[in-house]
C-alpha positions as CSV (number, residue, x, y, z in Angstrom):
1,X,113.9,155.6,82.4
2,X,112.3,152.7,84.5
3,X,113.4,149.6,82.9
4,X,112.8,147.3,86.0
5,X,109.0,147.3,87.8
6,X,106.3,145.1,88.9
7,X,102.6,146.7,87.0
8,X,99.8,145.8,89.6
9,X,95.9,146.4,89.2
10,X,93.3,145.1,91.9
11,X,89.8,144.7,91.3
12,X,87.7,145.2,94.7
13,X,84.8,143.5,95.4
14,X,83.2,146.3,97.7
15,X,84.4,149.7,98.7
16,X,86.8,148.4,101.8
17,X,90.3,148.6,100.5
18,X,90.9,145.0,101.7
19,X,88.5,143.2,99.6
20,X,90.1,142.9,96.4
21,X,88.9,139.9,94.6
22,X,91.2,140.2,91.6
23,X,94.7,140.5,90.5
24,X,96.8,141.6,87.6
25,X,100.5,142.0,87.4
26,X,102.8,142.6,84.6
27,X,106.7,142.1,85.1
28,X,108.8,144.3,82.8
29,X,112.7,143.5,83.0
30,X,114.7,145.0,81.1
31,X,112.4,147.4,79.3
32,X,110.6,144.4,77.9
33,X,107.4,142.1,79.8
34,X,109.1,139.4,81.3
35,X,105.7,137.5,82.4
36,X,102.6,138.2,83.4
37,X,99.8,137.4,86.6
38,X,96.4,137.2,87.0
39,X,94.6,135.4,89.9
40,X,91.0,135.6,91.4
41,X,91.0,136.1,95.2
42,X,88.2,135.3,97.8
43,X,87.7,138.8,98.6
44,X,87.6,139.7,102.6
45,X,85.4,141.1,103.9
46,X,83.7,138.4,101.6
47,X,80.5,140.2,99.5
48,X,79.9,142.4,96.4
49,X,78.6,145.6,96.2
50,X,76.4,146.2,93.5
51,X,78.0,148.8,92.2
52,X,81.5,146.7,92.2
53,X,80.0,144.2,90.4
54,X,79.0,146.5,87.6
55,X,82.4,147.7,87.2
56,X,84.0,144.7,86.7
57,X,81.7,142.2,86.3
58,X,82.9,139.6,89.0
59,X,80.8,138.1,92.0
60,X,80.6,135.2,94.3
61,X,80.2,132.8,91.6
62,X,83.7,133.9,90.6
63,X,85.5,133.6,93.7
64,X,83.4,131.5,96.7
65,X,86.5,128.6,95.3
66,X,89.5,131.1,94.9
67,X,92.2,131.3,97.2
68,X,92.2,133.8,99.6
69,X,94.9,136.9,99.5
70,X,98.1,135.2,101.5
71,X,98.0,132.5,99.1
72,X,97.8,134.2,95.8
73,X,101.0,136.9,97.2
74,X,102.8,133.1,97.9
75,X,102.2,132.6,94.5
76,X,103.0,135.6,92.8
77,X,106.3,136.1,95.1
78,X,107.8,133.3,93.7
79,X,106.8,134.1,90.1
80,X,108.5,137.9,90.6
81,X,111.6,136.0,92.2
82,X,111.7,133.9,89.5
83,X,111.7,136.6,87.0
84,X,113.8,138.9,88.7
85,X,116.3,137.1,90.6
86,X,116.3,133.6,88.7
87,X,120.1,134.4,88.5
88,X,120.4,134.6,92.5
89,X,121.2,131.6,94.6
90,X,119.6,132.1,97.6
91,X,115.7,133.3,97.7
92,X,116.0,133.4,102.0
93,X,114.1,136.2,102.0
94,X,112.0,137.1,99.0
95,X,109.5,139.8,100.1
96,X,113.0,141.7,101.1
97,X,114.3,141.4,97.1
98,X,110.8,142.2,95.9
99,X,110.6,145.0,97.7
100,X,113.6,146.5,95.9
101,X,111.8,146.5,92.3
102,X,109.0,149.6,92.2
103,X,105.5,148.6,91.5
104,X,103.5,150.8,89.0
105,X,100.0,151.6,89.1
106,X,97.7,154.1,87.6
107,X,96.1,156.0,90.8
108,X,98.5,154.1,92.8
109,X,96.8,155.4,96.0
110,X,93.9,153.2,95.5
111,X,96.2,149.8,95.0
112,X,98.9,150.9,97.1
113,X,96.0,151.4,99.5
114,X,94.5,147.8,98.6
115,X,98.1,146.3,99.4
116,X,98.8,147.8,102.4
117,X,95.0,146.9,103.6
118,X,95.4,143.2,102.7
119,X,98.5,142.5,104.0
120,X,97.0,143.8,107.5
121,X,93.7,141.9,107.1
122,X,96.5,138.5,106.7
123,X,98.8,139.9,109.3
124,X,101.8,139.9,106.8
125,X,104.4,142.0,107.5
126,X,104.6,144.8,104.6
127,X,108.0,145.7,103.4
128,X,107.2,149.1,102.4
129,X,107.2,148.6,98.5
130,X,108.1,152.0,95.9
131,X,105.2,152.9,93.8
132,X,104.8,154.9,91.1
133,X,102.0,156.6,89.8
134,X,101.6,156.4,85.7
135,X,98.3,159.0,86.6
136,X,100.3,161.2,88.1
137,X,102.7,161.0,85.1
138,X,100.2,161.6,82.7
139,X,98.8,164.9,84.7
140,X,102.6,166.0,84.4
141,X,102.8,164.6,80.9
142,X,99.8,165.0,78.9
143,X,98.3,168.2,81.3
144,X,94.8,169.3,79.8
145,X,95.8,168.4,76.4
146,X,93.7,165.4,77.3
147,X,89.9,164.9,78.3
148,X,90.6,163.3,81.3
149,X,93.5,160.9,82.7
150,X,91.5,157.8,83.0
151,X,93.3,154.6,82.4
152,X,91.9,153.8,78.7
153,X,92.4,157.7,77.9
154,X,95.7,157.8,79.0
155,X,97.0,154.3,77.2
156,X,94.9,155.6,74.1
157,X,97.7,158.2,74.1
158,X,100.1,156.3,74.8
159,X,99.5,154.1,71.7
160,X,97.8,151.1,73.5
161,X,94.5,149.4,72.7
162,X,92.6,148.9,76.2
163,X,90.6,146.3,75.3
164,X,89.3,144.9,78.5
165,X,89.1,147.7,80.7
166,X,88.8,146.8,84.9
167,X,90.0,142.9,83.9
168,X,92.5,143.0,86.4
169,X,95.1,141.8,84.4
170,X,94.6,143.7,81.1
171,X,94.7,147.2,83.2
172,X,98.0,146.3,84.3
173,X,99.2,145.7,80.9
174,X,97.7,149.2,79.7
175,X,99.5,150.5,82.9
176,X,102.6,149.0,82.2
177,X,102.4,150.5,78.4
178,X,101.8,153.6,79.9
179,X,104.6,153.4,81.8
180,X,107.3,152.3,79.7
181,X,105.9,154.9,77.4
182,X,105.8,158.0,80.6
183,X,108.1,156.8,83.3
């Protein structure tokens, strides 16, 4: 059972990988949510697509003030440090002890694909972070006893309320319900 993960949702604010203009990340430790994430980011390349927009509701009004991608992975590094590895005395390298807790996502592709885009856009070097897949897990899970294995389907049958579906942040919780029920 995964007991340890990092749950991650993008939002994008057109169809390149690298413009995601919205974060949400959900520590589990232990089995249980340690702390949560959620950050607007000035998306690059920088402009909305209407069909983006319609999705999740966000434009340049949002995010012509946010910070911009290298700052907001600062930030949330040394939030997952703290959570998971508050109890170590040296943080000398944190992407390396980051990398060593598996991020979930459902249709990781797509924000696995996001990451991996960003970081090149920033020039950061990526250190090759495990993902899981909670859609994939559902397919092997649930199979066609299901409609589909869209992210509010999927944590309806896991017992969680999607409330806010494509907020950033509130997919990520429904993904890391999902997976603590699935994974």
């Amino acid at each position: 059972m995964l007991r340890d993960f990092i749950a991650i949702d993008f939002e994008t604010a057109n169809q390149q990988p690298s413009s995601v203009c919205s974060v949400g990340v959900v520590m589990v430790r232990g089995g249980k949510v340690a702390d949560t994430f959620y950050s607007l980011i000035q998306p690059e390349p920088n402009y909305y697509s209407y069909f983006c927009q319609r999705v999740h509701g966000l434009g340049p009004d949002d995010t012509d003030q946010a910070p911009v991608f290298s700052k907001v992975w600062q930030q949330l590094e040394e939030r997952l440090a703290d959570v998971f590895f508050a109890d170590q005395l040296a943080f000398d390298n944190r992407a390396d002890l980051i990398a060593r807790i598996p991020f979930v996502a459902h249709n990781a592709r797509f924000d696995e694909g996001c990451l991996k885009a960003v970081f090149r856009v920033y020039q950061m070097d990526y250190p090759d972070y495990c993902f899981y897949d909670t859609l994939a897990a559902s397919r092997r899970q649930f199979g066609r006893s299901l409609p589909n294995h869209q992210l509010h389907t999927v944590a309806a049958a896991c017992g969680y309320d999607l409330t806010h579906h494509h907020h950033a942040l509130a997919d990520a919780e429904a993904c890391a319900a999902i997976a603590l029920y699935l994974l």
